[in-house]
C-alpha positions in Angstrom: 39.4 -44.9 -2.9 41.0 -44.1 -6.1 38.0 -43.8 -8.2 35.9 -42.1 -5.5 38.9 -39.6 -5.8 38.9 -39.6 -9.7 35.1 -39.4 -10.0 34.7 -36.0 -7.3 36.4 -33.6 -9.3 34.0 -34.1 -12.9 30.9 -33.8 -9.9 32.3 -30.3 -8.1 30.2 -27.6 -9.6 30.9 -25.8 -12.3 30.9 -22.0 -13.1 30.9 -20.9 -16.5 32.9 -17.8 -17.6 30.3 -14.9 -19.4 27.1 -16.6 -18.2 25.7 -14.1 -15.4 23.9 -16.7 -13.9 27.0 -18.3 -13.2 28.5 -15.5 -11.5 25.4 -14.9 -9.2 25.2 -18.8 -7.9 29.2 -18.4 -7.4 28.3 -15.4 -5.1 25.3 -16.7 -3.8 27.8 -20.0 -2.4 29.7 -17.6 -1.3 27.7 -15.2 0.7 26.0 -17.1 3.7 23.7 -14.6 4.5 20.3 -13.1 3.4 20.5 -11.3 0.5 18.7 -7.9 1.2 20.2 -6.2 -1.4 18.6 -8.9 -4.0 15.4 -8.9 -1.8 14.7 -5.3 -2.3 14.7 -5.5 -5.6 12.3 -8.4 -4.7 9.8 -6.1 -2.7 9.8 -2.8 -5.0 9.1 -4.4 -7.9 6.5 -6.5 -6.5 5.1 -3.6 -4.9 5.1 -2.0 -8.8 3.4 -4.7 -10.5 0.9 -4.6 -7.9 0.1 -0.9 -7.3 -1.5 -0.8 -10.7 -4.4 -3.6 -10.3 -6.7 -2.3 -7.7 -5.5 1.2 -7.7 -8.5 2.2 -9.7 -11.2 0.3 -7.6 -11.7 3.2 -5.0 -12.2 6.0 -7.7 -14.0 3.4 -10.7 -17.7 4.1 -9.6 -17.1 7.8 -9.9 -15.1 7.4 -13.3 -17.8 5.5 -14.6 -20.3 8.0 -13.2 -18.5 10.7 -14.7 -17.8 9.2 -18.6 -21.1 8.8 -18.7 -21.6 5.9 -20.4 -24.1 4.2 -17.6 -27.5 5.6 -18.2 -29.0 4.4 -14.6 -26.8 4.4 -11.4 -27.9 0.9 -11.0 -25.9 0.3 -14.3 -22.5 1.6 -13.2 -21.1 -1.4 -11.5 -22.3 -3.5 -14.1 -19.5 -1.4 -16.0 -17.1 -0.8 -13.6 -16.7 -4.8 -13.6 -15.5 -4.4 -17.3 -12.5 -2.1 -16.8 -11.6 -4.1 -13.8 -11.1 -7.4 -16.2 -9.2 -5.6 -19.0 -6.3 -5.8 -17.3 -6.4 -9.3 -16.6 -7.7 -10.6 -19.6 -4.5 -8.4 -20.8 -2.1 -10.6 -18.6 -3.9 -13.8 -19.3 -3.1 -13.9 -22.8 0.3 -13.3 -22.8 2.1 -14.5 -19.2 2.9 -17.4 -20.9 4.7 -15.8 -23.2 6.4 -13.7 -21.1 7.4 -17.0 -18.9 9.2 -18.3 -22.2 10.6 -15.1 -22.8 12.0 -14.3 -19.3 13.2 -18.4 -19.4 15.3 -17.7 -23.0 16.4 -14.0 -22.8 16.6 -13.3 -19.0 14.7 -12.5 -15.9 15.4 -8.4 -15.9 14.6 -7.7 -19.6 11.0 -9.1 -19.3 10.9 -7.2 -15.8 12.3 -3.7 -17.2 9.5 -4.2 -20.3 6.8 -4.6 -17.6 7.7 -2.0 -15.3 8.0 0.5 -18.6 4.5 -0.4 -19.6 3.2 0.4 -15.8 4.9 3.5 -16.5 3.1 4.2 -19.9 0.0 3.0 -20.2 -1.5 3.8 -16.3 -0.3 7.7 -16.8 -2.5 7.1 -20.4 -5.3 5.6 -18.1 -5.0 8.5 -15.8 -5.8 10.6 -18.6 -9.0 8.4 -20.2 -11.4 10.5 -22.3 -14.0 7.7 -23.0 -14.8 4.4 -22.0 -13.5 2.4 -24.5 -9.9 4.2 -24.1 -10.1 3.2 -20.2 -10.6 -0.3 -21.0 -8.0 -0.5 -23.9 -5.4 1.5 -22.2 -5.9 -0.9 -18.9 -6.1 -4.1 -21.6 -2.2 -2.8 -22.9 -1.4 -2.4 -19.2 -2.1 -6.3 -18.6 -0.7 -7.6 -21.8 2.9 -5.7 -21.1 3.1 -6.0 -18.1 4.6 -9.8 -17.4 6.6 -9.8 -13.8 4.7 -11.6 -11.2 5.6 -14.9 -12.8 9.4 -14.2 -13.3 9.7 -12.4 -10.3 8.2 -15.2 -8.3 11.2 -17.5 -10.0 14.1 -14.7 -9.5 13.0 -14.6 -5.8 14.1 -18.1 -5.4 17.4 -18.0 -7.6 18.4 -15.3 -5.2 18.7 -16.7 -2.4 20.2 -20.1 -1.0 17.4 -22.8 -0.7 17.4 -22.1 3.5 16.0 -18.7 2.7 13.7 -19.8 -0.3 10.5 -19.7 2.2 11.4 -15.9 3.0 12.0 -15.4 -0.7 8.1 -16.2 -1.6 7.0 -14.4 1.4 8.0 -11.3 0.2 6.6 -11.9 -3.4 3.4 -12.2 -1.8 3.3 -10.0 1.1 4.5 -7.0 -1.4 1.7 -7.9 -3.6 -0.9 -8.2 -0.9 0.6 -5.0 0.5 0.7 -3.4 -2.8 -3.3 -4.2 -3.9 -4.2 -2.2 -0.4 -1.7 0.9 -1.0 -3.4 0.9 -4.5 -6.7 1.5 -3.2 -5.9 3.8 -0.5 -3.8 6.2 -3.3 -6.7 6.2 -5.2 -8.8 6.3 -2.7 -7.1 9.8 -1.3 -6.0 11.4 -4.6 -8.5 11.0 -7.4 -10.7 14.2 -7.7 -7.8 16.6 -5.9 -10.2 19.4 -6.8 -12.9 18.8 -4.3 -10.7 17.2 -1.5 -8.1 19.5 -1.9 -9.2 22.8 -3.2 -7.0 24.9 -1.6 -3.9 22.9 -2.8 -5.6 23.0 -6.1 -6.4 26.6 -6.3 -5.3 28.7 -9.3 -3.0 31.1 -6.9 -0.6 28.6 -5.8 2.3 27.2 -6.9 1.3 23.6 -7.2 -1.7 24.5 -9.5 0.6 26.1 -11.7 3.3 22.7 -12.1 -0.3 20.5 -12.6 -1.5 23.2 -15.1 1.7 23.4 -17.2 2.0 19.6 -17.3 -1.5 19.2 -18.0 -1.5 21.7 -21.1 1.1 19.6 -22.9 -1.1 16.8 -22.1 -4.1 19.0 -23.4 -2.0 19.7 -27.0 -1.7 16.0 -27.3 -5.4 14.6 -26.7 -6.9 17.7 -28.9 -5.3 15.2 -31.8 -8.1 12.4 -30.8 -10.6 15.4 -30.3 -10.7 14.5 -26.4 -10.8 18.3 -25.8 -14.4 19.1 -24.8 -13.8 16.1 -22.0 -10.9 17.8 -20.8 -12.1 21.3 -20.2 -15.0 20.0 -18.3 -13.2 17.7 -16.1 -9.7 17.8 -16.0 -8.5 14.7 -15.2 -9.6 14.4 -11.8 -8.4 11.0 -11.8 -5.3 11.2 -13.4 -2.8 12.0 -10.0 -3.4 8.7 -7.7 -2.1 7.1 -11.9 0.5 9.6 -11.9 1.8 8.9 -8.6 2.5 5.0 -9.1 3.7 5.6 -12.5 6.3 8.0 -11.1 7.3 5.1 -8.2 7.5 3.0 -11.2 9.5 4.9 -12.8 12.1 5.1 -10.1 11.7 1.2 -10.0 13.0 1.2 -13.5 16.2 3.4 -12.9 17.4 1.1 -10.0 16.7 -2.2 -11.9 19.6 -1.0 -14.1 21.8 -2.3 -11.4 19.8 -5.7 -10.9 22.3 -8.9 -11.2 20.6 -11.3 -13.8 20.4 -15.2 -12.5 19.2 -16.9 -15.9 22.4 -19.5 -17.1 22.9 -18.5 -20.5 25.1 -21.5 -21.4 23.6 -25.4 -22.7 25.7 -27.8 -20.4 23.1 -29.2 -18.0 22.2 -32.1 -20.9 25.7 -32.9 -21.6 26.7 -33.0 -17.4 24.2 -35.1 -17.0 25.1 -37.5 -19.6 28.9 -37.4 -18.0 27.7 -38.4 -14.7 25.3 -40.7 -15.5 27.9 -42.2 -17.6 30.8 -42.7 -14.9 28.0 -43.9 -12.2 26.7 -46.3 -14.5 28.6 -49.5 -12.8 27.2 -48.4 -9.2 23.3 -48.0 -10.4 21.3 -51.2 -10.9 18.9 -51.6 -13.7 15.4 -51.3 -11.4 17.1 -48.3 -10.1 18.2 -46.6 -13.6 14.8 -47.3 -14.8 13.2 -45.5 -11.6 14.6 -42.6 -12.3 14.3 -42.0 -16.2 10.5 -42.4 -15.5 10.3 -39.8 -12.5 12.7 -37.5 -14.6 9.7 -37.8 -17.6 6.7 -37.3 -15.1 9.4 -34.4 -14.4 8.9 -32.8 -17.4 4.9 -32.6 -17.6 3.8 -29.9 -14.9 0.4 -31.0 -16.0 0.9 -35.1 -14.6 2.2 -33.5 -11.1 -1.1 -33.1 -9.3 0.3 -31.6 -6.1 1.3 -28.6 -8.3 -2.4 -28.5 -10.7 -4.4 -29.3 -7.3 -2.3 -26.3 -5.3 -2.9 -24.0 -8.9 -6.9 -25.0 -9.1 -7.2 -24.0 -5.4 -4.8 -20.7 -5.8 -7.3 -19.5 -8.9 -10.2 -20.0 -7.1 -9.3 -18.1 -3.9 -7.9 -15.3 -6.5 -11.1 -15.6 -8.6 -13.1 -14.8 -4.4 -10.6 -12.1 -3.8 -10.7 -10.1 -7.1 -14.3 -10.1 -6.7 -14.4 -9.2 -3.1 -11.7 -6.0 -4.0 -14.1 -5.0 -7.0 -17.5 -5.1 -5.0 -16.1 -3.5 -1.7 -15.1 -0.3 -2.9 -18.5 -0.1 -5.3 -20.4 -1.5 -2.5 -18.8 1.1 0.1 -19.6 3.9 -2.0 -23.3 3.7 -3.4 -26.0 5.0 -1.9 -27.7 3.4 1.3 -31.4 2.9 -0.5 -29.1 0.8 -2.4 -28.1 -1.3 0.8 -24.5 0.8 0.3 -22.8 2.9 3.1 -22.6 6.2 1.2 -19.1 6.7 2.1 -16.7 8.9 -0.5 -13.5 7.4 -2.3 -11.2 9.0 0.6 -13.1 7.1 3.1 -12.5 4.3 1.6 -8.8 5.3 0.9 -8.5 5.3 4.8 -9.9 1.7 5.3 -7.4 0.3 3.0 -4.9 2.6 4.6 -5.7 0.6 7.9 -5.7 -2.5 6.6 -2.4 -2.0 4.5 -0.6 -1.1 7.5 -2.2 -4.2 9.5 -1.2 -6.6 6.8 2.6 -5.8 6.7 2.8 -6.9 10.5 1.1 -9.8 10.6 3.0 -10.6 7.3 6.2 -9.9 9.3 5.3 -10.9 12.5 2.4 -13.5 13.0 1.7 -15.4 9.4 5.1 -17.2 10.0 4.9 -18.6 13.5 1.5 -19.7 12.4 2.8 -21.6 9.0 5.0 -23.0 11.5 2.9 -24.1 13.3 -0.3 -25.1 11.2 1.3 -25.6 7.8 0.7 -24.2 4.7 -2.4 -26.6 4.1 -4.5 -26.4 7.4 -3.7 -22.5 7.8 -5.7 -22.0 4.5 -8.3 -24.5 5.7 -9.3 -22.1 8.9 -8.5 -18.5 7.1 -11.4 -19.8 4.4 -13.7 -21.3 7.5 -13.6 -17.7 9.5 -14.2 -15.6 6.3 -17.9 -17.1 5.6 -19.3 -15.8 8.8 -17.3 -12.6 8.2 -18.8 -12.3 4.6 -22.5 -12.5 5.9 -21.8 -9.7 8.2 -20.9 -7.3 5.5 -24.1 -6.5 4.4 -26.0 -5.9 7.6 -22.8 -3.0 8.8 -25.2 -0.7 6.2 -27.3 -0.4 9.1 -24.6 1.5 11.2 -22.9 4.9 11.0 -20.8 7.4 12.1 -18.0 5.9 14.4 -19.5 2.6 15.1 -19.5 2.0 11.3 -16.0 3.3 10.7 -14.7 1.2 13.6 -17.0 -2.3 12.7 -15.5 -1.6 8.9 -12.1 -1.5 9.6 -12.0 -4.5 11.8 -13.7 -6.2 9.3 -11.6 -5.4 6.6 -8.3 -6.2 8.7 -9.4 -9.7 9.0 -10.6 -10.3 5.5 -7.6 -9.2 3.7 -5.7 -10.8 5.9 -7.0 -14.1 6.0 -7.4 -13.9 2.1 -3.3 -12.9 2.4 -2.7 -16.2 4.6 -4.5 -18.4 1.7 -2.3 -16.7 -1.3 1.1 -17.0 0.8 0.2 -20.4 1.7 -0.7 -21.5 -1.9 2.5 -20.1 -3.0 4.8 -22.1 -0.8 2.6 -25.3 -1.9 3.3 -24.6 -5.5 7.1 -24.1 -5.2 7.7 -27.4 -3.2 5.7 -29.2 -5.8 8.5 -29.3 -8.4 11.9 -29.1 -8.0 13.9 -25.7 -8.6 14.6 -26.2 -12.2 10.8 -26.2 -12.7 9.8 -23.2 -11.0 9.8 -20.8 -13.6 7.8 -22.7 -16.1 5.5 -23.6 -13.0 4.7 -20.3 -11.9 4.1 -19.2 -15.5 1.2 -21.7 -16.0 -0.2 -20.8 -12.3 -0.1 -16.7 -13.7 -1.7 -17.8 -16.7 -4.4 -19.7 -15.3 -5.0 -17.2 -12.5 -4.8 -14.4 -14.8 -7.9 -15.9 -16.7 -9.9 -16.4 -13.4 -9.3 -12.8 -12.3 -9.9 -11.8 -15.8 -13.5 -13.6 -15.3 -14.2 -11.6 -11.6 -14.5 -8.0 -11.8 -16.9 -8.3 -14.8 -18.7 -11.2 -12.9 -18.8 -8.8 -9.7 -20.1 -5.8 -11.9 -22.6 -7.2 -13.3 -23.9 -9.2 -10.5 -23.7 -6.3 -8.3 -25.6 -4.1 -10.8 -27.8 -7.1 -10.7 -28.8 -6.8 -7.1 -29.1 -3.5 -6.3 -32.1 -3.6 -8.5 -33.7 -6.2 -6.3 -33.8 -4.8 -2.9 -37.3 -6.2 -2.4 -36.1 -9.8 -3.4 -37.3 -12.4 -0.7 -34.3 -14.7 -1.1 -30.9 -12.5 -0.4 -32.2 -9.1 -1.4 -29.9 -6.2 -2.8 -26.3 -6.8 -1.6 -27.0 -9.8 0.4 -26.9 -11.8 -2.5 -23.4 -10.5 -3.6 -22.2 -11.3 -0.4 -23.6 -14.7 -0.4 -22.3 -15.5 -4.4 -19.0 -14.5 -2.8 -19.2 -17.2 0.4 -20.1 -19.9 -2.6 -16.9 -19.4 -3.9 -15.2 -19.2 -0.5 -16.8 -22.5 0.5 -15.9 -24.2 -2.8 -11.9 -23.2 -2.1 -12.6 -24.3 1.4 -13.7 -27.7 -0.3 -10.2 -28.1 -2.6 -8.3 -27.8 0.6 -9.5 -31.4 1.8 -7.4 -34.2 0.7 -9.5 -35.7 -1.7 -8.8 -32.8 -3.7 -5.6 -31.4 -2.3 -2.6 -33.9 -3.7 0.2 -32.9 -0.6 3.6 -32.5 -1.7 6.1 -35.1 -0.2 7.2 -33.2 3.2 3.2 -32.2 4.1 2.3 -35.6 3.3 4.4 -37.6 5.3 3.8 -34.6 8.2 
């Protein structure tokens, strides 16, 4: 009794005066609850790191179009699928770094860095001149811009481990929410002008705001010689950019108040040497040697294969749904003799619109009765088994129009994005009960980094194969976009294919379920 009584005291946790992360785990003890307050922040930035990404897909085929740097229209998406992978070759090269940086200095510096860049370099995109300062300015935007990774980690420091499952679902129901608003902004707002002329007109009011913003802008890009561009075109795709940069700039002024969770103190080493020490008599050598090895598999992510097998499949599906996001707006909007459905950038604005509005309740209100029930390994198994026969349907809708078009689109577009949501949440929760909390960060760094590089890969892939088969609409075997479609079902089917055991290493509670 007396040295169970002696021993309890040097266990009790400790809080460490100065350390922030400290004072937010006393809180978080504390506070029984859910932390909405701390899941907000969660959600906007989320929703700020995502807006960015596909935002441009809806208006790219016209940008491209209109910098004139394709000299066929058959040669647009080829690149289209160029400027779509700047930004994650950007972000593929430096997560990791960002990772070690958010691990060392704290989790709301390297998120206040990123959201600034959203802020500066998508206005400077809005405002591209020429190819090259489209792709460079998007390239910067990927590079800076390292939250996803930390803010997947800070969503589970937050929150007390019962509410760690909500955490992640909010990480990727913002982001899955955030790559539709994208679209649908860009989708309604590039090329105001012609959508909006009377808003747009010279006599009113909000002409005359846009016109004295825009000739400061105008002084600046004469330095680079960018005028000729301008007075032809005038940005018509610079307000869906200016828009999000604006949301993320009021991101940035809330964040001041955002409680840091990193522990900015070295004890953990020296703790653990003090307990092991005092329950040295009461462990048995088989036992002590048991758990130095599991705490060195510990520190390799690389030898856990439940997390690599969960991160393979997660940048495979990512790799399927870049590509899908890049060739449905491009395919939506060329030209029927094209095997297109002709539609204009705020038609497709309004089927992302749709499907944005879709995804946040069945993210709130179906996906988690279903995880419940299925589990986060067979729900992914049937979302990938109903998109094949969805993804052969696509092609064939280029027969329809009017309503029954608009109406066969937007059903098909629900389903898609939100079985390609179920596989992404899913893979997410299969990740984070790989490893134990301490590893989180670091793993979620090496699944952005990886993923990053597999998204980086897909829009150019997309382009160019879509280029590629619009100029073989007399092909027997898959012609025009029937062989997009198809390329895209090859990777569904091989994700489909990691999901079976052979391949899928099950953490401990799946496995034994």
């Amino acid at each position: 009794m007396e040295e169970s009584s002696s021993s309890s005291p040097l266990l009790e946790k400790k809080y460490h005066p100065g350390c922030p992360g400290c004072a937010y785990d006393q809180k978080k003890d504390l506070q029984e609850g859910i932390p909405y307050k701390e899941f907000l922040y969660v959600w906007i930035i989320c929703l700020c790191a995502a807006l960015p990404v596909s935002s441009l897909f809806p208006f790219l085929y016209f940008m491209i179009r209109d910098l004139h740097v394709a000299k066929r229209t058959e040669d647009i998406g080829f690149y289209a699928g160029f400027v779509g992978a700047s930004f994650m070759l950007g972000r593929c090269l430096t997560s990791t770094a960002w990772g070690i940086a958010a691990d060392r200095i704290g989790r709301k510096p390297v998120v206040m860095v990123g959201i600034l860049s959203v802020v500066i370099f998508n206005t400077l995109f809005g405002l591209s001149a020429s190819y090259w300062m489209a792709i460079a300015t998007r390239f910067l935007l990927g590079a800076l811009n390292g939250l996803l990774g930390p803010i997947k980690a800070y969503a589970i420091e937050i929150c007390r481990p019962e509410h760690e499952a909500l955490g992640l679902s909010l990480v990727s129901t913002a982001w899955g929410i955030g790559l539709i608003i994208g679209p649908a902004l860009g989708g309604y707002l590039a090329l105001p002008a012609e959508k909006f002329p009377t808003s747009f007109h010279q006599t009113h009011s909000l002409e005359g705001i846009l016109s004295f913003i825009e000739t400061r802008i105008y002084k600046i890009l004469t330095i680079y010689n960018t005028h000729i561009w301008w007075k032809h075109d005038r940005f018509p795709y610079f307000l869906p950019c200016l828009c999000t940069s604006l949301f993320a700039t009021v991101v940035l002024a809330s964040c001041i108040w955002m409680p840091e969770t990193l522990h900015k103190h070295k004890v953990h080493e020296n703790e653990n040497k003090i307990v092991e020490a005092l329950e040295s008599p009461l462990i048995d050598c088989k036992e002590k040697v048991e758990k130095n090895s599991s705490l060195d598999d510990k520190k390799s992510l690389f030898k856990n294969w439940p997390l690599m097998s969960s991160i393979i499949m997660y940048c495979v599906f990512s790799f399927h749904d870049m590509a899908y996001t890049e060739v449905f707006s491009l395919w939506a909007e060329s030209d029927k003799k094209y095997g297109g459905l002709s539609l204009s950038s705020q038609d497709v604005g309004q089927v992302l619109s749709l499907t944005g509005v879709s995804l946040i309740i069945y993210q709130l209100s179906l996906y988690p009765c279903i995880n419940k029930i299925l589990g986060p390994i067979m729900s992914s198994r049937i979302a990938a088994i109903l998109c094949i026969p969805l993804l052969f349907a696509y092609p064939y809708m280029t027969y329809l129009s009017g309503t029954g078009l608009s109406i066969i689109l937007n059903i098909a577009s629900i389903l898609k994005n939100n079985l390609g949501v179920t596989i992404v949440t899913s893979t997410f929760i299969l990740q984070n009960n790989a490893v134990p909390q301490d590893q989180r960060g670091a793993a979620n760094g090496l699944s952005m980094k990886v993923m990053s590089l597999f998204k980086a890969v897909a829009p150019a892939g997309a382009g160019i194969v879509f280029s590629w088969a619009q100029k073989r609409q007399q092909a027997f075997f898959f012609p025009g976009d029937q062989m997009v479609f198809f390329l895209l079902n090859v990777v569904e089917f091989l994700g489909l294919v990691l999901t079976l055991k052979p391949f899928m290493a099950m953490p401990e509670q799946y496995d034994r379920n």
